[in-house]
Structures are given as structure tokens and as C-alpha cells.
C-alpha positions in Angstrom: 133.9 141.2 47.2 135.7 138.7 44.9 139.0 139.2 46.0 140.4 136.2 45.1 140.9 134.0 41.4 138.9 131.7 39.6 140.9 128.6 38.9 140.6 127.1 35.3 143.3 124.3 34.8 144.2 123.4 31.2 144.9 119.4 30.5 147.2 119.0 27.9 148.2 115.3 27.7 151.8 114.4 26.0 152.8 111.5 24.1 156.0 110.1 23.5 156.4 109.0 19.7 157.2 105.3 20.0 154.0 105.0 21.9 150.6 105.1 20.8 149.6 108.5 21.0 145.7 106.9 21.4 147.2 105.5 24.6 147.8 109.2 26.0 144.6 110.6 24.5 142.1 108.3 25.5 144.0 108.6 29.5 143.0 112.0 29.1 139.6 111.7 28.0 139.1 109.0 31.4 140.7 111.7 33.4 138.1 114.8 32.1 135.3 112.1 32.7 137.1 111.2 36.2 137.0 115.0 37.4 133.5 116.2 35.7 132.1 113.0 37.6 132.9 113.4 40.8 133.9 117.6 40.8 132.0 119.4 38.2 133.9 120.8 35.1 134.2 124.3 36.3 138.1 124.0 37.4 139.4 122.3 33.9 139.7 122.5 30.5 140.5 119.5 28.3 142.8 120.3 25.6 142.2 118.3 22.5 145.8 118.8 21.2 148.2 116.1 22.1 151.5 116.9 22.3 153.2 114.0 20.4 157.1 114.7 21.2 157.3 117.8 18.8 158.1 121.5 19.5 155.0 122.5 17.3 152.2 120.6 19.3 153.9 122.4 22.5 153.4 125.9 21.0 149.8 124.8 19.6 148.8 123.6 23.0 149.8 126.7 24.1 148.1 128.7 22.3 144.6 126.6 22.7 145.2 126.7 27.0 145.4 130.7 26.8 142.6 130.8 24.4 140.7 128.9 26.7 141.2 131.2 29.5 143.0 128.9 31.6 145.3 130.5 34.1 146.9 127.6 35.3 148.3 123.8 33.9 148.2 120.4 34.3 150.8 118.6 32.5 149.5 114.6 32.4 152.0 112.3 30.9 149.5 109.7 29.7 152.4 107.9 28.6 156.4 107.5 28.8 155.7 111.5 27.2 158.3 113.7 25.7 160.6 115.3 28.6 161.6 118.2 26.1 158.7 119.5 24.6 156.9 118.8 27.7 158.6 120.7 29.9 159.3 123.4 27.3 155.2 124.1 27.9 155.4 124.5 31.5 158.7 126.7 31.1 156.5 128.9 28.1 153.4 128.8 30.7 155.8 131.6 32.4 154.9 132.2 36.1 151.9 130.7 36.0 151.1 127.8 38.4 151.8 124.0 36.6 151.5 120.7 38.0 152.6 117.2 36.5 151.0 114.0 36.7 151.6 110.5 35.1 149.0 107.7 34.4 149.2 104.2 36.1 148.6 101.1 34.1 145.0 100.3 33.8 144.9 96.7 34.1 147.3 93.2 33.9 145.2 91.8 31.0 147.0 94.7 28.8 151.0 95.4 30.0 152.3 94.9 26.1 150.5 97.6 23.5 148.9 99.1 26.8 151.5 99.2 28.8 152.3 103.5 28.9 155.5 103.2 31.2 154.7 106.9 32.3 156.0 105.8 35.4 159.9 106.1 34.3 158.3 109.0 32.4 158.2 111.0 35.4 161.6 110.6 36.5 163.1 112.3 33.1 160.1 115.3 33.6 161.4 115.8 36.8 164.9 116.2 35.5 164.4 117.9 32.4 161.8 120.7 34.7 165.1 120.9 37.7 167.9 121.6 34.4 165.5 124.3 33.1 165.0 125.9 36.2 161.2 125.4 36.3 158.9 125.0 39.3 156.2 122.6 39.1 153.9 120.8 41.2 153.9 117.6 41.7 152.0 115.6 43.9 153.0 113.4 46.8 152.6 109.9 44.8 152.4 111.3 41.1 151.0 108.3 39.1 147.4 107.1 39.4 144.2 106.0 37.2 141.7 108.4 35.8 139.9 109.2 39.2 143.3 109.3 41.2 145.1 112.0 39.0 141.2 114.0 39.8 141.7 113.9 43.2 145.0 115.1 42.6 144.1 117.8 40.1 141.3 118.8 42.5 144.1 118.8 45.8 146.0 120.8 43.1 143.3 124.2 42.7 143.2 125.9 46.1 147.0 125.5 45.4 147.0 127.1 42.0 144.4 129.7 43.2 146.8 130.6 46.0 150.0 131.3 43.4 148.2 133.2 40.5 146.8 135.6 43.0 150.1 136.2 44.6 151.3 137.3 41.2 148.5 139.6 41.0 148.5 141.0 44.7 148.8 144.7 46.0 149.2 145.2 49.9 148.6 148.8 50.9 150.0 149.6 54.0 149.4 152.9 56.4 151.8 153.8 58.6 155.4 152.2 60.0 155.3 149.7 62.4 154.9 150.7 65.9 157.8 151.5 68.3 159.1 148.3 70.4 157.9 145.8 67.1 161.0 144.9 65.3 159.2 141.6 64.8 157.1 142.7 62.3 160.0 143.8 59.7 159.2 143.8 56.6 162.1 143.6 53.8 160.1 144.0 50.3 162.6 142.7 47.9 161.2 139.3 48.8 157.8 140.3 48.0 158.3 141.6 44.4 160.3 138.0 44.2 156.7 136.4 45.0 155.2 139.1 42.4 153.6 141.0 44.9 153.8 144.7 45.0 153.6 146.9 47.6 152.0 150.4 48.3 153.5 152.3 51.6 152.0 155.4 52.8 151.9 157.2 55.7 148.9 157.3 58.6 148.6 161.2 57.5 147.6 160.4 54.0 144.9 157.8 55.6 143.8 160.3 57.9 143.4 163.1 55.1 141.8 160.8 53.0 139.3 160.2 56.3 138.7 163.5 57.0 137.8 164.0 53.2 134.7 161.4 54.0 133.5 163.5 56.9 129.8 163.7 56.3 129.5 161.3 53.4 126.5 160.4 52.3 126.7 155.9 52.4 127.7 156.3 55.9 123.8 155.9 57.5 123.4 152.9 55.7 126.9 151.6 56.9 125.6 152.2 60.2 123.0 150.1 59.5 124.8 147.1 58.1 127.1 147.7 61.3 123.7 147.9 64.1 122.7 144.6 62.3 125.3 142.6 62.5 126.1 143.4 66.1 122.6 143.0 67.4 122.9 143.2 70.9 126.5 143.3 71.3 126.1 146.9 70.2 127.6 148.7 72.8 129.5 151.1 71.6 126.3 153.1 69.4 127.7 156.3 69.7 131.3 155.4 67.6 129.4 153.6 64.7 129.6 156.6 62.4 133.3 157.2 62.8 133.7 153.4 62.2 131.7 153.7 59.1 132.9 157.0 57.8 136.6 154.7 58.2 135.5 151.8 56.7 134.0 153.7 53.2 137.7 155.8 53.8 139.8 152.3 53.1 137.1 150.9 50.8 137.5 153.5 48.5 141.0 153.5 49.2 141.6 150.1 47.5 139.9 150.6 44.6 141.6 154.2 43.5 145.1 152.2 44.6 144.6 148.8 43.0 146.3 149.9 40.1 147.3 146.4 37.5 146.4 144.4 40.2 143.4 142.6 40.6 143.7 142.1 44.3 144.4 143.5 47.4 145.4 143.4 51.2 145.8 145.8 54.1 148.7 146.0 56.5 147.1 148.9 58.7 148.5 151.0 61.5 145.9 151.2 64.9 149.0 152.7 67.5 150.0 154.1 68.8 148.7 158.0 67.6 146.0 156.2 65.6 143.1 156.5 68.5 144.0 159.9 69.8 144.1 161.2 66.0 141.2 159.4 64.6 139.4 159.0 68.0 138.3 155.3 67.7 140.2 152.4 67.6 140.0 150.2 63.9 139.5 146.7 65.5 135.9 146.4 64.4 136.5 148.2 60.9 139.5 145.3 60.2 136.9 142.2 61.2 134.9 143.4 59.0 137.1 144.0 55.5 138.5 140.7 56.3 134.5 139.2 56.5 134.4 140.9 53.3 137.5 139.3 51.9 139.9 142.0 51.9 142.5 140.7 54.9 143.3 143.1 57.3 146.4 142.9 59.1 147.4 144.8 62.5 150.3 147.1 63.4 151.0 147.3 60.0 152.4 143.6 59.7 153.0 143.6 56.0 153.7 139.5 56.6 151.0 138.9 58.5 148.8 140.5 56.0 150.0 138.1 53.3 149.4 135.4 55.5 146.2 136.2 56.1 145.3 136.6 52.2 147.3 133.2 51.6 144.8 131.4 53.9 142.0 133.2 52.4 142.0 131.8 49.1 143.4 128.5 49.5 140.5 128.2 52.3 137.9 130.5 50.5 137.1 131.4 53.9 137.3 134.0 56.5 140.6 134.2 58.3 142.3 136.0 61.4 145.4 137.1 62.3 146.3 136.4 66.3 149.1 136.9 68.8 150.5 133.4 70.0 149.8 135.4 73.2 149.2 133.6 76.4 149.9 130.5 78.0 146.2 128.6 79.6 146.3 128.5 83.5 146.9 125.3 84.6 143.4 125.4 86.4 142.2 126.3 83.5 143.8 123.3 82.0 143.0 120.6 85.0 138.8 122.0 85.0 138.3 121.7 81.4 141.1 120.2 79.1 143.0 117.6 80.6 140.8 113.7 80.6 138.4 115.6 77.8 140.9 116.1 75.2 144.0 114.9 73.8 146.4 117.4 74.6 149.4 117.7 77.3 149.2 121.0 78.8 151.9 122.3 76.6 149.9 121.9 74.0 147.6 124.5 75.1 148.0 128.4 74.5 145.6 130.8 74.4 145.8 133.0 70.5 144.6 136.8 70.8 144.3 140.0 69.5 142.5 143.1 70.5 139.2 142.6 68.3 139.9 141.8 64.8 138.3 138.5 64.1 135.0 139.1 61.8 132.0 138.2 64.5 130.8 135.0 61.9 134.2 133.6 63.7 133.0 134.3 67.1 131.0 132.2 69.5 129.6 135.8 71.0 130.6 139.1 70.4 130.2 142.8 71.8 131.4 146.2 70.6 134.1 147.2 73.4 137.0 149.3 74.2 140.5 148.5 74.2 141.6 147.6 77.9 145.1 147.9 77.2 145.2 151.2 75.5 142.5 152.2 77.9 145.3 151.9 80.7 147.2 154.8 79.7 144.2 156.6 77.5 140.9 158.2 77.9 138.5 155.2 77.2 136.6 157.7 74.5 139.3 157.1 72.1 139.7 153.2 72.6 136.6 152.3 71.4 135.8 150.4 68.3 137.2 146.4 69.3 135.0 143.3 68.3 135.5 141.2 71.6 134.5 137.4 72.3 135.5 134.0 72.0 136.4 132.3 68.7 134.4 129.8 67.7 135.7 126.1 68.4 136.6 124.0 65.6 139.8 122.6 63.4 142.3 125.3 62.6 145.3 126.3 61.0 148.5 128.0 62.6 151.0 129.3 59.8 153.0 132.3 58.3 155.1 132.9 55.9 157.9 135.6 56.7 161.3 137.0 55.5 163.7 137.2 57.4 165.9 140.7 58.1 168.3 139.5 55.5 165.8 138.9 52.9 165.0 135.1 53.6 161.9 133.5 53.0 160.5 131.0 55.6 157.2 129.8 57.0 155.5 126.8 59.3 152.4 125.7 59.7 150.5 123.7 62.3 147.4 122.2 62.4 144.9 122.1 65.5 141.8 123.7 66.9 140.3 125.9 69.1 138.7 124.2 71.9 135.4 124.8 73.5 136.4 126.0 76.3 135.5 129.3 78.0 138.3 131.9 77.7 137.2 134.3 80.8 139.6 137.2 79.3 139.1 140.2 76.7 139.4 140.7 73.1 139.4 138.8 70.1 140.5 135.1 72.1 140.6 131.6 72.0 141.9 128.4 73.9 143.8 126.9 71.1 145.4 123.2 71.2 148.2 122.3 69.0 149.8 118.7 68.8 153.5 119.1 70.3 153.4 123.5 70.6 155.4 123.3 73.2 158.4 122.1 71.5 157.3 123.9 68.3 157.3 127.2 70.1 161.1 126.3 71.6 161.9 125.0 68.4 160.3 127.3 65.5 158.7 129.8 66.4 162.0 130.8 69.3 164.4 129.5 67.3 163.7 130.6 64.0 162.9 134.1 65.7 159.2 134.8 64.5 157.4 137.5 65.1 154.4 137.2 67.6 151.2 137.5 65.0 150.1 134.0 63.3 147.6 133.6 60.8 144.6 131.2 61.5 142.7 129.5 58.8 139.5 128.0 60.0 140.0 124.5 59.0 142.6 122.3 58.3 144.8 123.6 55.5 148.2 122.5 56.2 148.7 120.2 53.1 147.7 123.2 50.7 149.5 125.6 52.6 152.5 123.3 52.8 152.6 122.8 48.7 152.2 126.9 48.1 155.2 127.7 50.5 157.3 125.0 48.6 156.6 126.3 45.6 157.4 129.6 46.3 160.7 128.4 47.1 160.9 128.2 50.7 163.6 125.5 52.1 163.1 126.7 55.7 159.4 125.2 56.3 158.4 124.7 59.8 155.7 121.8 61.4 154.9 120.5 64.5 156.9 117.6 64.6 155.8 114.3 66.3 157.7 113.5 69.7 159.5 110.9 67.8 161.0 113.1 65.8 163.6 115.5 66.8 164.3 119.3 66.4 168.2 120.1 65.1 168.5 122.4 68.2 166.5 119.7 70.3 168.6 118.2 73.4 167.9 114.7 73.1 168.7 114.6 76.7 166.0 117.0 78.0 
């Protein structure tokens, strides 16, 4: 499923009017070349109208960048450019995603009718965008030649990808949270803020809507799909055609809901009546919407779920969404971390969750039960968990969250998950994060976040990084280097 945007930036070059509007143009023109060279011309569109300080080239740009198709903008000051009409386009683009950029001067041979002074430009876009109350992107070090402001433009599409489908986002959720998880509040005003809208309903309209599937006909060859992609790790054959009868139960559910929007997420409930109602538990049935590309959170973590989606477009890629769950064992730690990898042992924590992580993310994986439910349940209702290690490799620790007062904050931390053997149950990994231990004292304690993160399977954290301070959030979390201090840090620890 394409659950996610297409990207198609519109270049529209500016010019201010004591310059040589030539100057601007022919920038541009090295700029398209630049990006078609190196990335292909499926992300941009080069518009030929200049605007040459003048109200009436904005509006014509304008019109030529939505006739194009584009859905999101790349304002490139070729020269000093024209900070009104300029930044009366990005205003006019509306809530679409923008980005500036400036060109650098070619060459020392050519610093008198070359010379574009776009530099300084910058400075007076910047102004002229903060006085009209427009967000833009701009990258870390703005002003390059034709095949720097690519790279940048290119740096700039998972992040414009990321912020148009926000606009256009539904999250259906099923269910409150569970009893004993105030953590995973979930104040909506902040999400229609963001332009996403949200669908609440209740577990008894899901489990109508399931019983209504009882029998259907797709289901054999959802068993199928289900037998193959578990291979031997089918253990559990005798719950496949519940799990399938669910899965066609919330597929069809998202495309009779979608309504205006064209994409969607899940926030779904799995306890604590879920198993001994539905009889299975929907581990499995997540992993495999979020393989699909429809994100799937647990216990109904509305946040978590639009975490998950975040990292799922701006990484194109499969994501999870985890407990920051257990510390390693320092045996553990002293067998097969410490002299084979960089990491203190507070850097080390082991990331889990009962069996929602799509099997292409696991080094092994089985069909199993749910251990913990199965404590206080008849095993017959706990099954239907994806269990096994997650694959090592570079990862991405983040979320973005309101607070219970209707703030919006997030962090992010790079790291991986290392190849080491877990020797526990569910969905699980040894994960190893530069400096955790004082980013779980100091952000994730401090700033009072939930337990779930999302992990993108790569390292995303300069996307990520960009989207949440576009979307306004001041309170951004990292991992900070040991040289540099938390607030709350006691420098005499």
C-alpha cells in the first residue's frame, strides 16, 4: 500500500531588480542540471518564471508550481532576491512544506557583474518570513553552488514528504487506553494543530465490525500469505484464521474511514478485554499492517502511532514501536558488549514489546503466545505474538508527544541494535545508545515520557530533527555528548 506522498518540489528562482535577473536564472538552470545529475528529476520541477521583485511574477509562479503538481517549494535566491515578493510565495504556498536556499559565488575571476550577494540576501528572507509569521526550511549552512543547494534540496524531500502527509493524515483509534497507562495521554487539540485528524471509536464497534467478517471469503488466502511468511515459525496454525479474519476487519476498516484523507494510521487497543473477547491476541496482525505501511500502534498510543508514521515516510521503511523496557544484565554486558563495542554499560538497554515488529525486522521469528497475559489467562486466548530478535543494525530512537497540557515535544537519538543474543521473549532487542543513561535521567525522566518509542531502522535523526522543528516544537530532546550538560544535570555527580 502507498501510504505515504510523492514529493515534487517546485524551483522558483527570485531576482532582485538591480541585479541581472540572467544571474538568478542561469543559477537555476546549474541547480536543475546539479539535481537531475546526480538524483534523477523525479523530486523537482524547474519553474521557468523568475520572479523579478514584482507581486505579479509571485502570483504567476504560483500558479505554474500548482499546475505542475508540485506539492511542496524550494525558494532559491539566485541572487540578493526580493524579500517581499519572495516571501509573499511561501506565505501564498499555504501549509505546504517550503524551503529557502541562496547561491554562493561561482568563482573570483567574476565578483563585479557576477557577483549575486545572495548571501546578505538571506538574512532579509529570513526576516521578512519571521515578520509574516511563515515557517520555512532552511538548511544548516544555506548558501552553496549548483550541486550544494542539490544535496540540500535532496536532504530537503523525506522532510517535505514527512509534513505534507501530516496534513493529510487520519489515525483511527479502537478503544481507550488501558487502565494503569496515563502515559499514553493523548490531548487532540494538538493534532488538528499539526492537521491531523482523528477517528475514536470504541473496541465494540471493532469487534462488531469483526464479527461481520466471520466466514469471509479472502480469509483462506490470507491464511496463506500468513503460513508463508512464517515458514517454520508457524506455531500457532490453529489461530491463523481469526488473525486473518482481523486483519481483512481493520483493512477494510481504513478504507470505509479514510474519508478526505489520503492516509492513515492505527492506534489499536490489544488489553486488557481484547483477548478474552476476540480470543487471540493482535501482535502478529499489527507487524503485519505496519510491513504493509499502515503503522500500527499498541495500547492505543495515539502518539506513538504518529511516531511511527513520521518515521515511516521520512525513512520509506518499515518501522516499530518499542518499550524502552529493560535494563542488559551486566553479564550480559561483560560476555558480549563491553571490549567489542563502544558503549559504557549505561549505554545499553534492552527495547521490547510483546510481538509487533513485522518479521522482515527480525533476525528469527515464531508465532507464540503472550507470556505476560498468559500469567493470569488461559494461554488459548494469548495467542497471536510475532516473537524474536530484531535485527542488528543503525537505528533511530524518537517520539513526538504532547504533553497533558497541550504541549508539543519530542527527542530523538541515534544508535543501533547490537548483535547480540537477547535470551528473553517477544518482540526484543539489545539496543546501544551513545550517553542513554543520562538521556533517560535527563529526557526521557525528566521531561516525563511515556514508555513506547518509535524505532526507525536507520539513522534518521537529522530528518527527524528538521520535521519536529518545523512543526514548531521548542522542547527537542538528543543524546547530548558528556561534554555537554543537561539543565537538571548536577555537575557535581
Amino acid at each position: 500500500m502507498q501510504n505515504q506522498p510523492k514529493v515534487k518540489i517546485g524551483i522558483v528562482a527570485v531576482s532582485r531588480d538591480c541585479f541581472p535577473e540572467t544571474l538568478s536564472v542561469g543559477r537555476r538552470q546549474a541547480l536543475v542540471k546539479a539535481y537531475t545529475d546526480k538524483y534523477g528529476a523525479d523530486d523537482i520541477y524547474e519553474c521557468p518564471i523568475c520572479i523579478v521583485e514584482s507581486e505579479i511574477h509571485m502570483q504567476q509562479a504560483l500558479a505554474d508550481v500548482k499546475a505542475a503538481g508540485c506539492n511542496a517549494l524550494c525558494v532559491f535566491l539566485g541572487n540578493f532576491g526580493p524579500e517581499i515578493s519572495e516571501t509573499m510565495l511561501a506565505q501564498q504556498w499555504g501549509d505546504n512544506p517550503v524551503m529557502f536556499c541562496a547561491a554562493a559565488e561561482e568563482t573570483q575571476t567574476n565578483l563585479v557583474g557576477g557577483r549575486g550577494d545572495a548571501y546578505c540576501g538571506m538574512l532579509n528572507a529570513s526576516y521578512n518570513l519571521k515578520i509574516r509569521g511563515v515557517k520555512a526550511y532552511i538548511p544548516e549552512y544555506p548558501v552553496g553552488d549548483a550541486e550544494d543547494c542539490a544535496d540540500m534540496i535532496n536532504e530537503f524531500v523525506p522532510i517535505a514528504r514527512a509534513l505534507y502527509a501530516l496534513k493529510n493524515l487520519k489515525i483511527i483509534s479502537f478503544g481507550p487506553r488501558p487502565q494503569n497507562f496515563f502515559a499514553c495521554n493523548a490531548p487532540i487539540e494538538p493534532l488538528y494543530r499539526m492537521g491531523v485528524e482523528i477517528e475514536e471509536n470504541s473496541e465494540l464497534d471493532l469487534f462488531e465490525s469483526f464479527k461481520n467478517h466471520e466466514g469471509d471469503s479472502r480469509i483462506p488466502a490470507k491464511v496463506a500469505e500468513m503460513e508463508a511468511e512464517l515458514g517454520a515459525g508457524n506455531k500457532k496454525p490453529e489461530i491463523l484464521e481469526k488473525l486473518a479474519q482481523y486483519e481483512l476487519t481493520l483493512l477494510d476498516w481504513v478504507e470505509k474511514h479514510r474519508g478526505s484523507k489520503e492516509f492513515v494510521a492505527i492506534a489499536g487497543k490489544c488489553w486488557p478485554a481484547f483477548q478474552t473477547q476476540f480470543k487471540f491476541v493482535p501482535c502478529y496482525v499489527n507487524s503485519r499492517l505496519t510491513g504493509m505501511g499502515i503503522p500500527v500502534s499498541c495500547e492505543v498510543d495515539i502518539y506513538g502511532c504518529l511516531s511511527e508514521y513520521l518515521g515511516y515516510v521520512i525513512s520509506e521503511d518499515i518501522v516499530t514501536l518499542l518499550d524502552i523496557n529493560n535494563s542488559v544484565p551486566h553479564d550480559m554486558y561483560d560476555e558480549s558488549i563491553k571490549g567489542k563495542f563502544d558503549y559504557k554499560f549505561t549505554d545499553t538497554f534492552m527495547g521490547f514489546h510483546c510481538g509487533n515488529t513485522c518479521s522482515k525486522k527480525l533476525a528469527f521469528c515464531e508465532m507464540k503466545n503472550q507470556m505476560i497475559m498468559a500469567r493470569a489467562l488461559p494461554v488459548e486466548v494469548t495467542n497471536g505474538t510475532l516473537e524474536g530478535d530484531i535485527a542488528p543494525g543503525d537505528i533511530t530512537f524518537y517520539r513526538l508527544q504532547s504533553t497533558s497540557d497541550g504541549q508539543i515535544r519530542a527527542y530523538v537519538a541515534e544508535g543501533e541494535v547490537l548483535p547480540v543474543a537477547t535470551r528473553s521473549f517477544g518482540s526484543i532487542g539489545v539496543f546501544a545508545i551513545k550517553e542513554m543513561g543520562r538521556f533517560y535521567r535527563h529526557v526521557l525522566i525528566e521531561k516525563n515520557y511515556p514508555h513506547h518509542g518509535a524505532v526507525a531502522f536507520g539513522h534518521y535523526g537529522k530528518a527527524l530533527f528538521e520535521v519536529f522543528k518545523y512543526l514548531g516544537v521548542s522542547d527537542l530532546g538528543y543524546n547530548q555528548p558528556a561534554c555537554d550538560k543537561y539543565p537538571t544535570e548536577n555537575p557535581f555527580a
